[in-house]
N, C-alpha and C positions, 0 to 999 in steps of 0.2 A: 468518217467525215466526208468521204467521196462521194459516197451514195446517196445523204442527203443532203437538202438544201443548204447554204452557209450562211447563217444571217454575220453582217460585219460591223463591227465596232469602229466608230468617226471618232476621232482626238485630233482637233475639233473643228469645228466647222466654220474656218477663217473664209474669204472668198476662195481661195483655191483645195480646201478642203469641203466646203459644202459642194463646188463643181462636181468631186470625184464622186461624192457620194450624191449626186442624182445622178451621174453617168451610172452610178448601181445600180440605181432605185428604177431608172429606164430599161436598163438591161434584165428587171424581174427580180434584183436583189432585194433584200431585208436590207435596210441602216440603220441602225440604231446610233445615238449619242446621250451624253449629258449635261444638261442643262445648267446643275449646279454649278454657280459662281459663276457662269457665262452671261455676258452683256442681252440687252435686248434686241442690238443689231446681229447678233449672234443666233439668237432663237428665230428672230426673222428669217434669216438666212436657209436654218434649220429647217421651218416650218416649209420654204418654198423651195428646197428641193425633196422634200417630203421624208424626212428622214423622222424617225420612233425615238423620242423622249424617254429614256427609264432612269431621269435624274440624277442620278449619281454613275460615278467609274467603277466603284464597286458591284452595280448592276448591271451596267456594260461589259464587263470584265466576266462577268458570272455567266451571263446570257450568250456573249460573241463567238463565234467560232473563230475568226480571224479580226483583227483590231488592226487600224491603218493609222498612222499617226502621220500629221498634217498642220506644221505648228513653224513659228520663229526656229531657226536655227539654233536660240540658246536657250529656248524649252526645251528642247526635243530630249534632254535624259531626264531633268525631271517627270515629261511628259511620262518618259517610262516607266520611271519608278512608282508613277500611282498604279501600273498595273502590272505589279510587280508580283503577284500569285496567279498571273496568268497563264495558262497551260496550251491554246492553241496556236495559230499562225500570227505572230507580231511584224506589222511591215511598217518598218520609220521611213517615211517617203520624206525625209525632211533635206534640206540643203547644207548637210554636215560634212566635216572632211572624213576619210576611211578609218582615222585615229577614231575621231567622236564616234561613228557608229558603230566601234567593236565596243566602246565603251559604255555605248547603249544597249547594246546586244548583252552584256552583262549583267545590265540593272532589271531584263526579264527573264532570268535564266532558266525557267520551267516551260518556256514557250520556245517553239521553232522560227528561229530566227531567220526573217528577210529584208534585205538590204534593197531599198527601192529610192529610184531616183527621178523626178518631175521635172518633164523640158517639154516647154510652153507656153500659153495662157492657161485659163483655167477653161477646161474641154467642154465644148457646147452641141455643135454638131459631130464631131469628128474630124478626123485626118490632119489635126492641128498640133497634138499634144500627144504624149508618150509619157509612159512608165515604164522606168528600167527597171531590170528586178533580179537580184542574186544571193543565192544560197539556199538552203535546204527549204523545201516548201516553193520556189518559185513558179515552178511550172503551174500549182495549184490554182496561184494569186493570177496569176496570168489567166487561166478559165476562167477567173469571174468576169474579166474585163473582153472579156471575149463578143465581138459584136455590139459594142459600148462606143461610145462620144472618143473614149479613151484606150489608146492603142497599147498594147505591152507588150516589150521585150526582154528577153530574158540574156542576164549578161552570164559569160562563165567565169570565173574565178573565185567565189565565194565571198563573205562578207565584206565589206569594204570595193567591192568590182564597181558597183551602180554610182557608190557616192561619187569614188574616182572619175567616173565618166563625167560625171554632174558638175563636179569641182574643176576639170581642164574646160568643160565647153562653158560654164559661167565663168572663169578665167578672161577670156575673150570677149564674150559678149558682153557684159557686165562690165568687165574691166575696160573695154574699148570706150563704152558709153562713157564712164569716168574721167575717162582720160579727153578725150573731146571736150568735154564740160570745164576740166583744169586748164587746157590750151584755149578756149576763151575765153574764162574768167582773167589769165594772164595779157592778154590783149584788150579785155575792156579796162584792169587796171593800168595798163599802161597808155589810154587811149587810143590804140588801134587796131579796137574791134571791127571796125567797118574796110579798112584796110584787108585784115584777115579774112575777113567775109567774102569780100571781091576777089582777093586772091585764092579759098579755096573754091571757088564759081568757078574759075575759070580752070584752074590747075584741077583740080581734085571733086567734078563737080556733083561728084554722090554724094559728100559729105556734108551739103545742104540738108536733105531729108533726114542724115543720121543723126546729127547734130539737136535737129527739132526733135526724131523722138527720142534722143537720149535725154533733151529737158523735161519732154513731158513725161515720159517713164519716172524719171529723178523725182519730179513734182509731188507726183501720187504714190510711190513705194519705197524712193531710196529712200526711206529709214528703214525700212523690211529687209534693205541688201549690207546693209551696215555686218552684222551680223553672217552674213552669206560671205562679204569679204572678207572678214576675219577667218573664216573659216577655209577659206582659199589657202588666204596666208599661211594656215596650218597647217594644210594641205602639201603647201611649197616647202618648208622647215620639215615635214616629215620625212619628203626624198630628198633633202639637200638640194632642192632650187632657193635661189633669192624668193625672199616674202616683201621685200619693201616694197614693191610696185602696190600689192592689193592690201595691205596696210592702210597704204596711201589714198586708195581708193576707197577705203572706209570713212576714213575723214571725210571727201570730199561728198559722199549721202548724207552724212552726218548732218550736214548743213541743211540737210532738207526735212523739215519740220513734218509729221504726221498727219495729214491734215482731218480738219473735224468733220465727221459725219453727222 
């Protein structure tokens, strides 16, 4: 596998997975995906960062030497299980806690399991976005992305290291934006939103900017993070931290409708 080229298998090509895979397709890689059962904003997507149609998972799965999976947080082990006689490099780059992704790591048991973790937007130019990556095969995964849109580092500990990172730094960011959004919704029910307003200007006056793009983030993806927070939570109950905060933080995307494309 070292010595030739790797063509790589996309599961699938949401907005932050069709990024990774033109950050390939830039970099000289092969992408392949499948189409089956995927929307038309899907093939679009597909189509414009030039990634190879072989239809089905069973075809991707046959053809790929490495498969990257790039999906909701609560696909991500079905997502495995369709390619579940898989035998080369399987990387779940998905927003799982280190529980979920041993237990994805099982659902492809024929394949060399990598643990990869996505913090960013979805990579365009570069120097913006990163891939974490641990366990056997990393270093590999790391050479395709090598002089790519998209950065990779490789974490030490083995399965479960990348999610871990992913799961404390979306803890924060994620959780923060949430929590801003609850502290004004509680001021505009009580009527003194504009109060609060003036007092964080003055007292606290970053929390203008943050505030804004925590609604606009919220707007357009918190339903994408509903899912990410549960998986915090999970996260939290695994090492014996409290999970109520990002729980709660689930609810509060909850509220933010999917919007139509």
């Amino acid at each position: 596998m070292d010595a030739a080229p790797l063509t790589v298998g996309l599961l699938h090509p949401g907005a932050m997975g069709a990024a990774v895979g033109a950050a390939l397709v830039r970099g000289g890689v092969e992408v392949v995906w499948a189409s089956a059962g995927r929307s038309e904003a899907t093939r679009a997507r597909a189509d414009e960062a030039g990634l190879v149609d072989l239809g089905t998972v069973a075809a991707l799965v046959e053809h790929a030497h490495v498969v990257v999976s790039v999906c909701p947080p609560h696909a991500a082990f079905e997502t495995a299980t369709q390619a579940a006689a898989f035998t080369g490099i399987y990387v779940d780059a998905n927003a799982v806690s280190p529980g979920t992704v041993r237990r994805v790591a099982a659902a492809v048991p024929h394949a060399r399991f990598v643990d990869g973790a996505l913090i960013g937007s979805p990579p365009v130019n570069g120097g913006g976005t990163r891939i974490y990556l641990s366990g056997d095969g990393s270093g590999l995964v790391a050479e395709l992305f090598a002089g790519t849109a998209l950065e990779a580092r490789v974490v030490e500990g083995g399965i479960g290291s990348a999610s871990a990172l992913k799961m404390a730094y979306a803890a924060w960011t994620k959780g923060a934006g949430a929590l801003l959004l609850t502290a004004r919704e509680l001021a505009r029910a009580e009527g003194v939103e504009d109060d609060l307003l003036a007092e964080w200007a003055h007292s606290l006056p970053q929390l203008g900017d943050q505030v804004v793009s925590a609604e606009r983030s919220a707007a357009t993806k918190g339903w994408r993070w509903v899912g990410e927070m549960d998986e915090i939570a999970m996260a939290m109950r695994e090492t014996g931290l409290p999970d109520g905060f990002h729980r709660a933080a689930a609810q509060t995307y909850a509220h933010y409708p999917r919007p139509r494309h």
